[in-house]
C-alpha positions, 0 to 999 in steps of 0.5 A, a space after each residue: 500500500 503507498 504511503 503519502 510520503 512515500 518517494 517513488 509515488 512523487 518521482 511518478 507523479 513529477 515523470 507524468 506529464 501534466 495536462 495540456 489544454 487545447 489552446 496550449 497545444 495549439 500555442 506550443 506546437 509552434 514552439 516545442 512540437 515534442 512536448 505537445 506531441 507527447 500529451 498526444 500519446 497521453 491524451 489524444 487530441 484532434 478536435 482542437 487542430 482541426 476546428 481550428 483548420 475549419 474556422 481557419 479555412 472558412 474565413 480566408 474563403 470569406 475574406 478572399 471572395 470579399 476582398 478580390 473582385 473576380 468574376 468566378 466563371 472567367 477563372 474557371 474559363 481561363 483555366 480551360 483555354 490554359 489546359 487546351 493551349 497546353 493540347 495545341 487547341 484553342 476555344 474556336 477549335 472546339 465543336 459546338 457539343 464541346 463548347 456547351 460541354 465546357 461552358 456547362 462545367 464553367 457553370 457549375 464549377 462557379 456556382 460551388 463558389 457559393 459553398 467555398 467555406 463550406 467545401 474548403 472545410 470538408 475537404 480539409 477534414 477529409 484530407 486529415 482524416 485519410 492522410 492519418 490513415 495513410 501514417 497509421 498503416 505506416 506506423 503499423 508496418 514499423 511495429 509502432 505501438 500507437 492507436 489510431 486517434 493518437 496517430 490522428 492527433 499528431 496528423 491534425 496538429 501538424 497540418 493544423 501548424 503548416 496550414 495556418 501559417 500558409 493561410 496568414 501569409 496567403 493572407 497577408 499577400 492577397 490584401 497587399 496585392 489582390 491577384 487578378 485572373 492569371 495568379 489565381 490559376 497559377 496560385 492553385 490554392 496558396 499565394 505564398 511562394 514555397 517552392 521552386 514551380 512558379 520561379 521555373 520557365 512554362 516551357 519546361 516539361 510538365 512532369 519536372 515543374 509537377 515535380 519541383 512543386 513538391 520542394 516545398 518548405 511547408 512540406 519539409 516543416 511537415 515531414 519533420 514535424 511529423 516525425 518527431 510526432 510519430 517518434 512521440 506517439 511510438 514505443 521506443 522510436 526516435 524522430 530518426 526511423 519514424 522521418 521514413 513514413 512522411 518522407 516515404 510519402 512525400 516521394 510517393 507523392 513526387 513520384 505521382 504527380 510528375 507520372 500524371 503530369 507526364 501521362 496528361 500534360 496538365 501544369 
């Protein structure tokens, strides 16, 4: 029976971490990753991270449709004429069924605009969701002792750190200089240049510049921030061997995106 007094009680509880509030770890994962990663393993946590994705994601498409004036129908109109310039076509070329074809998904995808918050949201719960599959089936295959939701916790805290500060300074970018029609296109999603892609020439071959978007300075914070992750959610692993899941990934993803890339053509 334990004493109140007893010293191997206290060394327990000083060696247990203390309770780590939502707001905490979504301060503290900016600053001492580990430590936040660490009360995953204690008491997962994926609520926080990705409500605040959800709040983060919907007010920048609030803000973005608010602030830059376009008209959503020539974005999506431009972006067709760019993928049949790149086929060595032009509008005029195109028959009649195919200019209503296009026309109707020029339609279609302007009237989602409305739902922007909402389909940005959704999208980004169910990237998170698969993506903590991906690094749970991962972390099964190196024989990590780690559940489910503590692998979700540490993907969810991740995503949560690289993506508010790409929505800040997109953020930033925009109200500074709202992009007109051809930046939208070629901004895909971030306005922030991460990667070489946007600083290479067109001309060069669609597989490369697919690739080169993949040198990306938030998917290495990602990756790193990963592994230092799963290293915490694991039984006896180091930051070391775990970087081989969200590298692993990360080279799948280089890998396929230049094959579509050579397999369509589309930049």
């Amino acid at each position: 029976m334990p004493y109140p007094n007893d010293p191997n009680r206290a060394l327990a509880a000083d060696a247990a971490p203390s309770p780590m509030p939502p707001w905490q770890r979504l301060r503290d994962v900016f600053f001492s990753p580990g430590a936040v990663f660490a009360a995953a393993r204690q008491k997962p946590d994926f609520v926080a991270p990705m409500l605040a994705m959800a709040v983060l994601a919907a007010s920048f498409s609030i803000v973005f449709a608010y602030w830059v004036k376009v008209d959503h129908r020539e974005v999506a109109r431009r972006a067709i004429e760019r993928q049949l310039e790149l086929q060595g076509k032009r509008w005029n070329d195109l028959s009649d069924a195919e200019q209503r074809q296009y026309e109707q998904g020029i339609e279609f995808s302007a009237s989602l605009q409305r739902f922007a918050p909402a389909v940005g949201v959704g999208v980004g719960v169910l990237f998170t969701l698969a993506l903590a599959g991906l690094y749970y089936l991962g972390m099964l295959l190196m024989r990590g002792q780690a559940s489910f939701a503590q692998t979700l916790s540490v993907t969810a805290y991740a995503v949560y750190a690289t993506d508010s500060v790409k929505y800040a300074l997109s953020l930033l970018v925009i109200l500074l200089r709202p992009p007109d029609v051809e930046q939208i296109i070629k901004a895909r999603g971030s306005f922030v240049v991460s990667n070489p892609a946007p600083l290479l020439p067109e001309s060069l071959p669609a597989w490369l510049l697919a690739a080169a978007s993949w040198v990306d300075a938030f998917s290495i914070w990602f990756i790193a921030l990963m592994a230092i992750g799963l290293a915490a959610i694991a039984y006896k692993k180091t930051p070391r061997q775990m970087v081989v899941i969200p590298a692993g990934l990360w080279l799948l993803g280089v890998f396929g995106s230049a094959i579509f890339a050579l397999v369509t053509g589309a930049k």
